[in-house]
Structure formats: C-alpha cells, structure tokens
N, C-alpha and C positions, 0 to 999 in steps of 0.2 A: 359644404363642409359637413362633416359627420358627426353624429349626437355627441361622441367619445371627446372628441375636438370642443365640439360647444360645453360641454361638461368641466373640463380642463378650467377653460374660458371662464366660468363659472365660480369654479373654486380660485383663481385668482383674482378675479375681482370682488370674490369677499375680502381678501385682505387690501386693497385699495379701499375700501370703505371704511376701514379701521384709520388710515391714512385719513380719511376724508374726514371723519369724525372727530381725529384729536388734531389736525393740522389745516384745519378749514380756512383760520386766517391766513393763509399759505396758500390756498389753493388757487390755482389758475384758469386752467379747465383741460378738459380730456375731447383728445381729438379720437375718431376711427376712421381708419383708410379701409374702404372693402371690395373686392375686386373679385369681378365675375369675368373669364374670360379676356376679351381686351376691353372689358370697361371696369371704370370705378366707383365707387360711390362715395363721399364725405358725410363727415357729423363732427359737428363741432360744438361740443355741451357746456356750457358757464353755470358758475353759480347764480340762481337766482331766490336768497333768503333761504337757502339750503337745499333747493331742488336744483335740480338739472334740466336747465332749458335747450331745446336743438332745436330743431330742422329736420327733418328726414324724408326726401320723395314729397315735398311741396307743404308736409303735415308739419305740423307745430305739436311738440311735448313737452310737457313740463311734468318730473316725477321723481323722485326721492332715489338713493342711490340704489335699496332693491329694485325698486321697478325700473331704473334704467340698468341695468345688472339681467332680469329678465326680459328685457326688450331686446339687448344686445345678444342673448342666447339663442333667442328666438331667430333673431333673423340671419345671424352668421351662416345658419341652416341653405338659406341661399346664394351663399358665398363661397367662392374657391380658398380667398388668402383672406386675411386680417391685421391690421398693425393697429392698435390701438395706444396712444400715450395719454397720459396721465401727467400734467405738466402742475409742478406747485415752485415755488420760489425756489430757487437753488439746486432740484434736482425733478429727474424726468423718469420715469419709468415707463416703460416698452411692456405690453403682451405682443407676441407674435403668433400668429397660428394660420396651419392650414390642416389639409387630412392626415398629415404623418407627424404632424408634431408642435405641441401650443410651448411655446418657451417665456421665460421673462428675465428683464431685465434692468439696470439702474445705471444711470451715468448723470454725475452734478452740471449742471445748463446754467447759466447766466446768461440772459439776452444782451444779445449783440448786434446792432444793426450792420450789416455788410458795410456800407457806404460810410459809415461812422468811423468802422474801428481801423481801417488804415491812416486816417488823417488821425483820430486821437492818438495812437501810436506814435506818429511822429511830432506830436508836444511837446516830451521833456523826456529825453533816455538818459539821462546824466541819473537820478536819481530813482532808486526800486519803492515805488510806491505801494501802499497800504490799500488804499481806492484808486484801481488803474480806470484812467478815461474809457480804454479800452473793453471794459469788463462792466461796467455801470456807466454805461452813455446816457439811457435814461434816465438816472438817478442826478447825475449830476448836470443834463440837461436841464430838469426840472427845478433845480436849486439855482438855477443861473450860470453856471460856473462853465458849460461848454456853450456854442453856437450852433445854429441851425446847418453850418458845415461839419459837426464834431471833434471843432478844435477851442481848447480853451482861449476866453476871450481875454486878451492883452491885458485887459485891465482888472479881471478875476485870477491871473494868476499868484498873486499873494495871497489873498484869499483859497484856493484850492492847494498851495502848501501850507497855511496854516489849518484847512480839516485834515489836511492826512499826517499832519504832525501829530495833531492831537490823539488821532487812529492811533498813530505809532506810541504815544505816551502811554494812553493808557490800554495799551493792547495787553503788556502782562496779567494788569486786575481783568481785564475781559476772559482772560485763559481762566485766571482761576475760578474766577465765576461762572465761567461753564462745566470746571471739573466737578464744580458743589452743589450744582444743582440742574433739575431738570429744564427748566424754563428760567430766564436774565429776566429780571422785571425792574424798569430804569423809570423813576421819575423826574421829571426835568420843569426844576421850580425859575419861575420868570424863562417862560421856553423861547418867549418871541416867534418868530416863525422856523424857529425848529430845526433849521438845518444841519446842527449836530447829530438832533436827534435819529436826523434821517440816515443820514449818514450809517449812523450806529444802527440802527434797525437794518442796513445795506448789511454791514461788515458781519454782524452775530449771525443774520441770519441766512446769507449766502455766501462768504466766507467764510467763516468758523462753524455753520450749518449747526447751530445752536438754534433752539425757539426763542423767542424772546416776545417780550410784552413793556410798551412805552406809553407811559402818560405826560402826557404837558400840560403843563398849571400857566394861566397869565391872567390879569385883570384884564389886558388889553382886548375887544371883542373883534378889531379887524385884525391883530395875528393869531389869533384864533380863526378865525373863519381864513384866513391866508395857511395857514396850518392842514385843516382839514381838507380843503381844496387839492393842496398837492398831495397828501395822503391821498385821496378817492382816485386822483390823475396816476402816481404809482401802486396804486392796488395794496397799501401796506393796511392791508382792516385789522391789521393788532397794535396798531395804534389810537388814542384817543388823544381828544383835547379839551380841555375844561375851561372856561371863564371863569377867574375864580378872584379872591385875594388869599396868597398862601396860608397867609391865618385861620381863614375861614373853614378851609378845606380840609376834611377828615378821611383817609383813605382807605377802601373798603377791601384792600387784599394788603398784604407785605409785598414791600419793593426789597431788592439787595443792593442799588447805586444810587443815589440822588445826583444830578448833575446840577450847576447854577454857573453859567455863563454869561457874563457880564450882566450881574444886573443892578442895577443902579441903587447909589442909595445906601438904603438899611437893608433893602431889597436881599442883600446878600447874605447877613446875618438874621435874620427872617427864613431863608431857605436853609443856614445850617441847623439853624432852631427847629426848623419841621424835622430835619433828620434827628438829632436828637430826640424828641420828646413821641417821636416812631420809629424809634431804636432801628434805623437805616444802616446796616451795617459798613459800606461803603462810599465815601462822600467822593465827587469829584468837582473844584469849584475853581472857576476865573473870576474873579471882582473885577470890578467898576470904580467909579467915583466913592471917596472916601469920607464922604461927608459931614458925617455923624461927630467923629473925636474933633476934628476942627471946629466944625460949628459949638461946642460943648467949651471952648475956649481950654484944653487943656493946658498942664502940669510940667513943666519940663526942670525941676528946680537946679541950679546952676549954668541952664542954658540959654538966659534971658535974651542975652544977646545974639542969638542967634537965632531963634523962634521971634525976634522982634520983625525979622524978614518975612512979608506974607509969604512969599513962596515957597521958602524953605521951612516954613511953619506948616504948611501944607503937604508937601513930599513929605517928611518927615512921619505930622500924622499917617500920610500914608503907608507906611511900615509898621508905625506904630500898633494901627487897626490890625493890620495883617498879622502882625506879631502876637498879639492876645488871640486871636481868634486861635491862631495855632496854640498858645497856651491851653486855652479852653477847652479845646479839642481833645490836648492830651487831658487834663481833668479830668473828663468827663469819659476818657478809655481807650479812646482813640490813638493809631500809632500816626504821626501827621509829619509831613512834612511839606517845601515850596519848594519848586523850581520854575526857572524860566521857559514858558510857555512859547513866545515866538520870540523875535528879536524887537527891541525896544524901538528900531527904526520907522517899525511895522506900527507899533501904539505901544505907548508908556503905561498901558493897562496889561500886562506883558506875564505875570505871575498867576503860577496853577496852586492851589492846596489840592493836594489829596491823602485822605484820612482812612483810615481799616479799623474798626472797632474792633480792641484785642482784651478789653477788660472792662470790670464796672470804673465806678467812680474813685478818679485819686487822691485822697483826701488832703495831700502834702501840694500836691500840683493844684492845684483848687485855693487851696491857702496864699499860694504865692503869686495865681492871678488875681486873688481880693486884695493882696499887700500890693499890687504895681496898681490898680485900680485906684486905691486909693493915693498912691503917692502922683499919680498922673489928672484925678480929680475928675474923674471923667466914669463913663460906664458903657458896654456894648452891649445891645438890643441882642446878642446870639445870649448873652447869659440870664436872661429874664423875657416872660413871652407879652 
C-alpha cells in the first residue's frame, strides 16, 4: 500500500480516538484484516486500562491509541488491502483501504449469535417487543431469561414480559431524556441484582444509541457482587455498583432518573427521599410491602368496622401509603401519577409511580398532605429523612 493510502488511514483513525476517548465505556475492540497477495494477516486489539493490547506475527503490544495509530501506519506499508473495524456497543465502524482508495464507514451492530437468533425468533411473534430475544441474546441470556438453546425458558416467560413492559412504559420519559441531554445518568436505589437496570443500559444504549451512565445502591453485598459479575460478563463498564445504605450514600455527579423496584419496607420512601433531597428530576418507582402505615396502627375514622379486618386493614393501607406518597410528590413539585405495572395475576405488588419534577414546593399540596396525615395519625419516612 502506498504512503498516500497509509496517510488517509492516518487521518481517520484520528477521529476513532476522539471515539475512543469519550465512549471508552462503549468500547469493544478493533479488529484489522490485512492482506498481502493470497495471504492474510489478523490483529485483534482490546482494551487493556486504556491501552491497546494484540498480537501481531507472534509479538505481543500494548500501546496507547497513537501508538497503535502509528504502528498501523507503519505496517499497512506491507500490505495490498486493509479492513479495519472499530467495534463499540451498538455501532461499528469500517476504514477500508487499499492503493486507489482508503474510505470509511458506519452501520449500528447488535451482537447476534447465528444459532441463537432463529430459535429466539420463534418465541413469541404475537407481540412487537421492546428487547427482541433476537437482538440481545447475550443480554438476556445473562439475566436468566433465555436458555443455552436461545429460547426463552418456560418458566421466565412472565418475567421477560414484565421487562419489556416496563421498556415500553417508560420508553416516552427515556425519549425525552435523551432529547435534553447528552448522557442518561440512572440511579437505581435498593438495585438487587439489577436486571432492570441492565436491561436499560441494553435499550439507551444500543437502541436509542444514547450514552448513558448507571449506578446501583443495595446494602446487600452478595447482589452487589452478583451485579458486577454480570456487568464484567456483559462488558457494560458504565455501570457501577455500590454496597451502600441509601441514606448513607452521597452522590458525586447528578443523575436525571432514580429508579426503586420493589424494595421492601420503608426501603421505598427512603429511595424517593434520596431523589428529593438530590433534586432527581425523574423518579421512576414499583413498591413492595407496605409496612410502615400498618404497623403505625392508623386512622380511619368512621371505618372502624371495616379496618377491624386484618386484611382489609392491610390492603387498604396499602393505597393508603401509595396515595400520600403521590400526594407528596406533587408537594414537593412533582407531576405524579400510578398505573398498573403488570397484571395482578402476576403479583399484587402490581403498581408503578412515576413523577417529572415541574416546580418547586406547593405550599397548598403540602398543607393538605399534613391535614390527611394527621387525620390518618400516622406519618411516611418519604416526608422526613
């Protein structure tokens, strides 16, 4: 190949390093096909803490993206063709070159393993999925939800229609959070092992081909360490995990989503209390057990008779809880509302909040959750930390 050709070469893998630079947790690795005559030769570079490690003709490198920029210059020099790609989450880019012409190019890649994706295909065509088996086989391999044949397993398929409902819920707020900003930054308080999250880190970032950044908060140390595990397994390094208690935890950038998925407890007004008091602009939350207004022996006056029923004293708090938090919500600025999250068949923990911070504090809505507060005799841990 001829210096004109390696020059070319040259100046477009300067701007893959600009790539490499601000989308490194994205990064894959870069392959080069090089072909002298009827032979070929491979290089195949990974991250290694920011350098570039290969192989080359039995040698071992490791070197930073100019120095592999001019090693690839260098040696093209003995080469007729060249295809080099550039593989990062979601999309690939091509140099092509030989003596008469170095070109480039970009097409968006989702890994698919051949043997996977005709059997996940044939899992469920009745409905247009959010996360197609077929398109993240890996992904939801890893989360449990397909089999070592690439077909969802019999007994994860409720489970894999309730992630991609949730996809579908709140895919509008994910649009506009990518129209308003450059980078999604999602913290996910009581994360457990994450699966949503993973999920979401899938969908922003090789579907909606938005950057994003996710942290998960849990006291708990083994879905933490169960968490990062399959992070490192899917290559997602813009994800973190933290052992934490939400309280404890002080966040060292601004997030734009808080997410809390079923977590138990006060667990849940605790997580909307973190987005509050770090003014989270977006909350997205599934409750759990409702424990708190129960256990506090609430208030029902003229419903004695029927709050005399544990169970129905129970359910009831349960709305109850849910219904002040949404009070509070709006209070405090928030446009909030509930819907039904999956079907009740599925689990009686069944309802979503989600809330868009559209103003400060409402002094009027504020007044008339401390009037039901006090006629109910009771208080929620989301309105005091």
């Amino acid at each position: 190949m001829n210096k004109k050709s390696a020059d070319k070469i040259e100046f477009f893998m300067i701007g893959l390093k600009g790539r490499f630079d601000e989308n490194r947790d994205f990064f894959d690795k870069i392959t080069v096909s090089l072909k002298s005559g009827v032979k070929t030769f491979g290089i195949e570079a990974v991250d290694n803490d920011g350098m570039l490690s290969f192989t080359y003709i039995g040698n071992k490198y490791n070197l930073d993206f100019n120095g592999f920029t001019a090693f690839i210059k260098e040696i093209v020099l003995n080469y007729d063709e060249m295809v080099l790609a550039y593989f990062e989450r979601g999309k690939t880019v091509y140099i092509n070159a030989d003596n008469k012409n170095v070109s480039t190019s970009m097409q968006q890649t989702t890994y698919v393993a051949p043997q996977e994706a005709h059997a996940a295909m044939e899992v469920m065509s009745k409905r247009e999925y959010y996360v197609k088996p077929e398109r993240a086989p890996k992904l939801l391999k890893t989360i449990g939800i397909l089999g070592g044949n690439g077909k969802v397993k019999n007994d994860k398929i409720r489970k894999y229609n309730q992630i991609d409902h949730f996809v579908e819920i709140i895919h509008p707020l994910l649009e506009e959070l990518a129209s308003k900003n450059d980078e999604i930054r999602i913290i996910d308080c009581a994360c457990g092992k994450s699966y949503l999250s993973f999920v979401l880190n899938y969908y922003i970032r090789e579907v909606l081909q938005k950057k994003c950044y996710i942290l998960g908060l849990d006291y708990n140390e083994n879905v933490i360490e169960e968490s990062r595990r399959m992070a490192n397994e899917l290559g997602y390094k813009n994800m973190q995990f933290v052992c934490t208690d939400i309280r404890a935890y002080t966040p060292d950038n601004s997030y734009q989503l808080l997410l809390s998925l079923h977590a138990c407890d006060t667990a849940t007004d605790k997580a909307l209390r973190f987005a509050l008091k770090h003014n989270i602009q977006s909350i997205v939350c599934v409750p759990c057990c409702h424990k708190e207004m129960n256990r506090a022996q609430y208030n029902l006056p003229g419903f004695e008779n029927i709050t005399k029923h544990g169970i129905l004293r129970a359910r009831i708090a349960d709305s109850l809880t849910d219904g002040m938090r949404l009070m509070y919500l709006e209070a405090m600025g928030y446009d909030a509302s509930i819907v039904e999250y999956i079907s009740p068949l599925d689990t009686p923990k069944n309802l979503m909040i989600r809330a868009i911070k559209k103003g400060g504090i409402n002094q009027d809505k504020m007044k008339e959750f401390e009037s039901t507060c006090r006629v109910l005799g009771c208080e929620l841990s989301i309105s005091h930390d």
